[in-house]
C-alpha positions as CSV (number, residue, x, y, z in Angstrom):
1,X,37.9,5.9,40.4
2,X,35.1,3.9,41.8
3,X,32.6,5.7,40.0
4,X,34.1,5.4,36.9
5,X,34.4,1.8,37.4
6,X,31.1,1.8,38.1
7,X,29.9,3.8,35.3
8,X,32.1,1.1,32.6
9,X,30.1,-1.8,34.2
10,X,26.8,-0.1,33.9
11,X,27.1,0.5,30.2
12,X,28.8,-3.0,29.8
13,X,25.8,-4.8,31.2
14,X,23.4,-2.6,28.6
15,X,25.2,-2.8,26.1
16,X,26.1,-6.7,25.7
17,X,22.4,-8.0,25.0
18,X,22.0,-5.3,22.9
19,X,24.8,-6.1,20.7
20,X,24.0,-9.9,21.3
21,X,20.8,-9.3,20.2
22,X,22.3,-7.4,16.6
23,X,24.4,-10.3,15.9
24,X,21.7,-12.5,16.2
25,X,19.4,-10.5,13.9
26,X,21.5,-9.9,11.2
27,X,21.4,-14.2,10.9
28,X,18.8,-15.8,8.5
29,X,17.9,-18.0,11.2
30,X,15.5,-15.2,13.2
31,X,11.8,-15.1,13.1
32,X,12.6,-11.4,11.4
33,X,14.7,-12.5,8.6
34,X,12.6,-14.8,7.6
35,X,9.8,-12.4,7.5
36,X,12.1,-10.2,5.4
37,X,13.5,-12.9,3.1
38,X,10.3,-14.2,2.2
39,X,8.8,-10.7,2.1
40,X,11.7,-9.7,-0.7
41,X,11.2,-13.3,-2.2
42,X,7.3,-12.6,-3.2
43,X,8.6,-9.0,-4.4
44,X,10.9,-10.1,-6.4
45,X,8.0,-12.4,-8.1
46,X,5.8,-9.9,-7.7
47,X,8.4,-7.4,-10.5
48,X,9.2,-10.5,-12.6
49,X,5.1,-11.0,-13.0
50,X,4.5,-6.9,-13.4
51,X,2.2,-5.0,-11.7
52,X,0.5,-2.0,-11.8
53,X,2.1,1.5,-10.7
54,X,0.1,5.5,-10.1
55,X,2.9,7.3,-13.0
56,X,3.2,10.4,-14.2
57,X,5.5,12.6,-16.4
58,X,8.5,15.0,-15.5
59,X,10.2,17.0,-17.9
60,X,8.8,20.4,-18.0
61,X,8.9,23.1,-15.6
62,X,12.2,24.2,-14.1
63,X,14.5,20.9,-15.1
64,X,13.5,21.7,-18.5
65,X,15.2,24.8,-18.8
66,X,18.4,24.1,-16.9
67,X,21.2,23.0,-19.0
68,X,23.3,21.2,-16.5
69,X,20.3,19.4,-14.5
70,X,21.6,15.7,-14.0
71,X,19.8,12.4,-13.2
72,X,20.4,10.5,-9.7
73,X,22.9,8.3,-11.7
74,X,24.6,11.1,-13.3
75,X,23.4,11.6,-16.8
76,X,22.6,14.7,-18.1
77,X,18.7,15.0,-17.8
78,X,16.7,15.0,-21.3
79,X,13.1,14.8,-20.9
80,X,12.8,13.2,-24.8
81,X,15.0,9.7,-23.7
82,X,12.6,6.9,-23.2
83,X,13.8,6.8,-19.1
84,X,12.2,6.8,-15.7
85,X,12.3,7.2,-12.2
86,X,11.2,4.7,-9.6
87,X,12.3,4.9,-6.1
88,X,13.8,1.4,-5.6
89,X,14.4,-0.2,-8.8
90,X,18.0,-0.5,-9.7
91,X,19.4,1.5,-12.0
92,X,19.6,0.4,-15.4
93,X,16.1,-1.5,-14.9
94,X,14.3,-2.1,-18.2
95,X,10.2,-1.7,-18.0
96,X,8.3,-2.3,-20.6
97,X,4.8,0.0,-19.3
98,X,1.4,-0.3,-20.9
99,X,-1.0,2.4,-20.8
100,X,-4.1,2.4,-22.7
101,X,-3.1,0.2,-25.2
102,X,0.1,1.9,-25.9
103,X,3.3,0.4,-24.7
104,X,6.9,1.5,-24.6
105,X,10.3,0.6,-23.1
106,X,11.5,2.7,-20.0
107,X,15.4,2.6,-18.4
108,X,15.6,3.5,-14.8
109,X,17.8,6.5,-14.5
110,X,16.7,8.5,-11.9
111,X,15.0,8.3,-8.5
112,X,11.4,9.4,-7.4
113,X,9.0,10.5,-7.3
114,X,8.0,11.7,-3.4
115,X,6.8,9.4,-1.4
116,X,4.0,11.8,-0.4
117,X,2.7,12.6,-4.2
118,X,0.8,8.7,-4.1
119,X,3.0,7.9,-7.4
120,X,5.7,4.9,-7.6
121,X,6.8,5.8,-11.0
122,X,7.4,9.3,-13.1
123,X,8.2,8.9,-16.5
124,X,10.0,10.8,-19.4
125,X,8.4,13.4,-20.9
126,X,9.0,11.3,-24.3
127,X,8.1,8.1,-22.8
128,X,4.4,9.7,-21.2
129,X,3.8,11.0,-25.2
130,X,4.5,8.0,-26.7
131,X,2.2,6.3,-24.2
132,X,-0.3,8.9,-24.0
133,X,-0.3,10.3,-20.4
134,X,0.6,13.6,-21.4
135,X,-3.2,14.9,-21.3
136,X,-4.1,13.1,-18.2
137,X,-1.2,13.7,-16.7
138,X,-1.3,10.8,-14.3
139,X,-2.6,7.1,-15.0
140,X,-2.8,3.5,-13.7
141,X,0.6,1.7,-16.0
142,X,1.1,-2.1,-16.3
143,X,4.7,-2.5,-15.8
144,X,6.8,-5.3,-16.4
145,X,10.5,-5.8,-15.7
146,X,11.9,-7.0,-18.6
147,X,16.1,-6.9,-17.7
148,X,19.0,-4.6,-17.0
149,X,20.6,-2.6,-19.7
């Protein structure tokens, strides 16, 4: 029984600044959050300003030929909408992207690409004709966030 007592007041001395130390991190008022806030603040000023993003196309290959293959927000896949897939941009985003003087109107409906391919943004196979990626393959957009559908 002692050792079990023991044992509780053990953990309970651990534990307490580390849950003291949670509550007080998840307030604005930390050296952290203010790092963060002000790190999502020039983000967000960075995507109302544009920027530039590595894209490339999806929309052949295996997804092409599967009838049922959906998007990460649940619409039927079809490689000929003018849509696109960014890992962190809400869903329902509209980009208008430039690329070699060409420029079209993107919604986000779908998430990707890989973090390891060096891209931040794959586009439609429709959007990347329209824009003229589709003999490169890959290319250096403009992109600029122009609302939510």
């Amino acid at each position: 029984m002692n050792r079990i007592c023991g044992v509780l007041t053990i953990l309970a001395l651990t534990t307490a600044p580390a849950l003291a130390h949670h509550h007080h991190a998840s307030r604005h008022s930390s050296p952290h959050a203010s790092r963060h806030a002000s790190h999502q603040a020039s983000r967000h000023a960075e995507a109302s300003q544009g920027f530039t993003a590595n894209a490339s196309f999806y929309g052949g290959g295996p997804r092409r030929y599967e009838p049922n293959s959906h998007t990460a927000n649940g619409e039927l896949f079809n490689m000929w909408d003018m849509t696109a897939a960014h890992r962190t941009l809400p869903m329902g985003t509209r980009l208008r992207l430039t690329y070699a003087g060409r420029s079209v109107v993107v919604r986000i409906n779908d998430r990707g690409p890989a973090v390891w391919t060096g891209r931040s943004l794959d586009v439609s196979r429709g959007a990347a004709t329209q824009l003229g990626l589709i003999e490169r393959g890959t290319g250096q957009v403009r992109v600029e966030v122009i609302g939510k559908s």
